[in-house]
N, C-alpha and C positions, 0 to 999 in steps of 0.2 A: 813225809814223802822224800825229803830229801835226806834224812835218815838211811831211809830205804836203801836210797840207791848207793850209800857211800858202802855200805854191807855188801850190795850187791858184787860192787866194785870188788871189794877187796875179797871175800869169794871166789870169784874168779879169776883174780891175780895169785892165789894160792895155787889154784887148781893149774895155771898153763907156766908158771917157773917163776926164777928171781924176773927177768926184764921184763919179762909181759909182764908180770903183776905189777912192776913199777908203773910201766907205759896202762897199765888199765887203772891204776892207783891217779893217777895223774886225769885220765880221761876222766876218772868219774868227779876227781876234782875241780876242773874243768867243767863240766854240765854241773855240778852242784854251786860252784861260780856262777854259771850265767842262769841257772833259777836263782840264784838270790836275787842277780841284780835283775832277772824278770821280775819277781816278788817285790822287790824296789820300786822296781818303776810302776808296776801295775799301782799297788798302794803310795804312791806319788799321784799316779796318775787317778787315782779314787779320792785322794785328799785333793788333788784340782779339782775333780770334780765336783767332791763336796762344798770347798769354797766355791766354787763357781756358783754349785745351786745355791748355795748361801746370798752368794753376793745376787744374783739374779731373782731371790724370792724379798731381796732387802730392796731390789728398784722396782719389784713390783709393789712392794709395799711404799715403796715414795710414790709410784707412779698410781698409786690407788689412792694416795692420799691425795694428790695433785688432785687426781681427777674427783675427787671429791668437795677438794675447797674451791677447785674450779668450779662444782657445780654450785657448792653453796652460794659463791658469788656471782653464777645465773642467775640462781633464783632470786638472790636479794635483790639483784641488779633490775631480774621481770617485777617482783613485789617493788620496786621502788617507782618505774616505769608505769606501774599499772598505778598508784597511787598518784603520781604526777598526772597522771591519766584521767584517773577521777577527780581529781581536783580542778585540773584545767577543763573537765566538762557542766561540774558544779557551777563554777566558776561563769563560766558562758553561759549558763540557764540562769544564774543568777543576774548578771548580764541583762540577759534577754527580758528575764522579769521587771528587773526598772525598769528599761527601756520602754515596755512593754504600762507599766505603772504610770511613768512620764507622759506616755504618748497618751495614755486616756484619763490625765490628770489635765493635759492641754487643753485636751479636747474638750471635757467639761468645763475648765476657764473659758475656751472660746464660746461655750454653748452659754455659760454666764452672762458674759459679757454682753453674747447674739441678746440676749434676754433681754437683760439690761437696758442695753442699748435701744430696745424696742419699748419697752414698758417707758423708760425716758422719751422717746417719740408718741408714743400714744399719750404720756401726761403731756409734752408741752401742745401735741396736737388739741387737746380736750380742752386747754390751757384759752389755747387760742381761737377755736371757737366758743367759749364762754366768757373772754373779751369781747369777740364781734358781736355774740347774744345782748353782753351786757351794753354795749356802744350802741346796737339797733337800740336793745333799750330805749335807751338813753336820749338815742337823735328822736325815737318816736314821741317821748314823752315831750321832746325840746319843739319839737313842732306842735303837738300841742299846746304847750304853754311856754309859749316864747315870752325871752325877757321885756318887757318893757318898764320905762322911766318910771320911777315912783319916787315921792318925794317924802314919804316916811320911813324911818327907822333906817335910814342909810349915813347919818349922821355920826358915825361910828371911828373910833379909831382900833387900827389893828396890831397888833404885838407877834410881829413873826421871830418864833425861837429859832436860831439855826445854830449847827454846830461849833461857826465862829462869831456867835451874841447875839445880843437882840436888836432887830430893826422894828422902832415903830412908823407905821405911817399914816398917816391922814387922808381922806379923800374931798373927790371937788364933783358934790352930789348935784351942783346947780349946774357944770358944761359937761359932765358925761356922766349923766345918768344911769344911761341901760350897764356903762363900763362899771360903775362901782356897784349896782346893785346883781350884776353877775360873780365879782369876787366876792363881795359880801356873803353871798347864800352860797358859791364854791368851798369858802371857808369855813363857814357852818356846819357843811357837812362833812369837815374833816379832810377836803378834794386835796388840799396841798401839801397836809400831811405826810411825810416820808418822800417830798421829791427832792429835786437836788435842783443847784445854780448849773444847769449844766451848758454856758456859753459865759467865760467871762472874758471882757476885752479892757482892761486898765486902760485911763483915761477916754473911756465910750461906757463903759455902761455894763450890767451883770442880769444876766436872763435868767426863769427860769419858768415854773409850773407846769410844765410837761410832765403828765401823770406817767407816761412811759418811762421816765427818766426812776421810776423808782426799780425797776427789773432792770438789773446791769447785764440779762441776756438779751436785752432788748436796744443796748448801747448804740448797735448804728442805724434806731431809726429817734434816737433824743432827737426834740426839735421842731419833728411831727404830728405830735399827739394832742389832744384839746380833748373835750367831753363829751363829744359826739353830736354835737351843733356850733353854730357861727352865730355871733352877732354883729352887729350893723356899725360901721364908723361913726365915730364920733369928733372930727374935726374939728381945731378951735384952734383961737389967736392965741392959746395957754403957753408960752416958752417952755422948752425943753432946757431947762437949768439944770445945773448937778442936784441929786436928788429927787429930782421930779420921776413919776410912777406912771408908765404908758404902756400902752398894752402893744405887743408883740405878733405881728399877721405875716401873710402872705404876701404876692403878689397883687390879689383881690384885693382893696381896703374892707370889705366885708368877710374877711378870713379870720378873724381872731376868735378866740375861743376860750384859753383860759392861761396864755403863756404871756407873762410882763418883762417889763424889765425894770429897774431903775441905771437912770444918769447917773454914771462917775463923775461926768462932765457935760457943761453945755455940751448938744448937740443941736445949733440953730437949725440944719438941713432936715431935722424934723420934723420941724414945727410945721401945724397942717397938714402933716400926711401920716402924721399914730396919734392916735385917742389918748394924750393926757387926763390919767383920770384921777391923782394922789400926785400926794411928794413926802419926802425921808422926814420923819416930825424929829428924831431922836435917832442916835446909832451910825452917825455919821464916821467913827472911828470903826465900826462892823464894817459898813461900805467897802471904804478903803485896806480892812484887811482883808476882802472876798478881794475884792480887785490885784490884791499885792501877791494873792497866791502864787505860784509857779502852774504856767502849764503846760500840760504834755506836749511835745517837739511839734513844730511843726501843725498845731490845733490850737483852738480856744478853748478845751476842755482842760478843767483845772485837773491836776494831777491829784492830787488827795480830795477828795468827794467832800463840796460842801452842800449840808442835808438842811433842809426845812422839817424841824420837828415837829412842827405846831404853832397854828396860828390862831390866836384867840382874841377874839370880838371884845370890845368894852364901848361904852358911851364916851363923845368925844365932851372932855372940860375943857373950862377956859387954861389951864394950864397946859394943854397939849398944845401949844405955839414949837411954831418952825425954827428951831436950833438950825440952824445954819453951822456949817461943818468945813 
């Protein structure tokens, strides 16, 4: 093109003389001047535009990658969220399930327990009316065959085991009869077996044969208990010495029943008012160690349990004299 027109030019500077064809020489170099620098600039400005697009398809391509790892880190961000999600709802269900596990693991301990606790009522209730069965028993049979004085086979000495040694003692079959031949056949039948001393008072005397005394759920009624009959006093001018074996009553002097004691010590203020019916032949260092026990604060009950194991009947020989202690 612009070939063209330098031809052109000069053409027609031929054609109209030397000056015009200069001054037309000149014009056409002139316009072929400023198409270059048109051509210049246009391809300047094509190569801007080129980088331009370059450069604006290169921050699309950031801006696409952006917005891509922005999205990956959405999603990672929802997938981590929805897993904390599920987790903290596991979490609370599981939760809820012990809780839920606990609560009616209580609940059947308490229902246990309810159980328990009833079936232990209904044993000691059953307990205790076949105590009172066996105690009517007992008074009914007593009132039929009430004790009275007999002068054979009372002649007896007795060998009571306890858990701190053996006491023997002798009886006095000629001033209280009915007293020894009711310990006598109490003992026969095993009655004292498993009770305990449950009253000891060092220098006065050490109690026991309250068959209650063998149930330690029965502890606050020791003291009360006898066979389910009474017998009749037996007063006498007998001294209450240390040693000596008297039976143990009420108010009533026709209260006794099957609970003794022996003397630690004279107690003259008794005499004539408890049925002396024995005294300590042998074990007079037993005595003194029931008496020396410690006992619980503030009570006469010995702190550690002294038991009657067993008391067993023999005929009394001339060697069973009164050791004095």
């Amino acid at each position: 093109m612009k070939r063209f027109i330098v031809i052109l030019a000069v053409a027609l500077a031929g054609c109209a003389g030397p000056d015009r064809a200069a001054l037309a020489a000149a014009d056409a170099a002139a316009v072929a001047a400023a198409q270059q620098q048109a051509d210049a600039r246009r391809m300047a400005e094509e190569q801007q535009a080129l980088e331009a697009r370059a450069n604006a398809a290169r921050d699309i391509a950031r801006a696409q990658q952006a917005q891509r790892e922005l999205a990956a880190q959405e999603a990672a961000a929802r997938t981590l969220a929805a897993q904390e999600l599920a987790a903290s709802a596991q979490a609370q269900q599981a939760r809820a399930e012990a809780e839920a596990a606990a609560e009616l693991a209580m609940q059947e301990a308490a229902k246990r327990q309810a159980e328990a606790r009833l079936a232990a009522e209904q044993a000691a209730a059953n307990k205790l009316a076949a105590d009172k069965a066996a105690a009517d028993a007992a008074a009914a049979a007593a009132r039929e065959q009430t004790v009275t004085p007999a002068a054979g086979g009372l002649d007896v000495v007795a060998e009571v085991e306890t858990t701190a040694g053996t006491l023997v003692v002798g009886f006095f079959p000629d001033i209280a009869p009915g007293h020894v031949k009711n310990f006598v056949e109490l003992a026969r039948k095993g009655f004292y077996d498993g009770t305990r001393f449950h009253r000891v008072i060092p220098g006065f005397m050490i109690q026991g044969g309250d068959p209650l005394s063998k149930d330690p759920t029965k502890k606050a009624m020791w003291g009360t208990g006898d066979p389910g009959y009474k017998i009749k006093a037996e007063f006498s001018t007998r001294p209450h010495l240390r040693g000596t074996l008297s039976m143990a009553r009420g108010s009533n002097p026709d209260s006794a029943g099957s609970q003794f004691f022996i003397c630690h010590a004279a107690a003259p203020h008794l005499d004539r008012s408890y049925s002396a019916f024995g005294e300590l032949l042998a074990g007079h260092d037993v005595l003194d160690r029931i008496a020396a026990a410690p006992n619980q604060p503030g009570s006469d009950r010995p702190v550690e349990a002294v038991l009657v194991r067993k008391v067993t009947l023999r005929p009394r020989t001339a060697a069973d004299a009164r050791k004095d202690g």
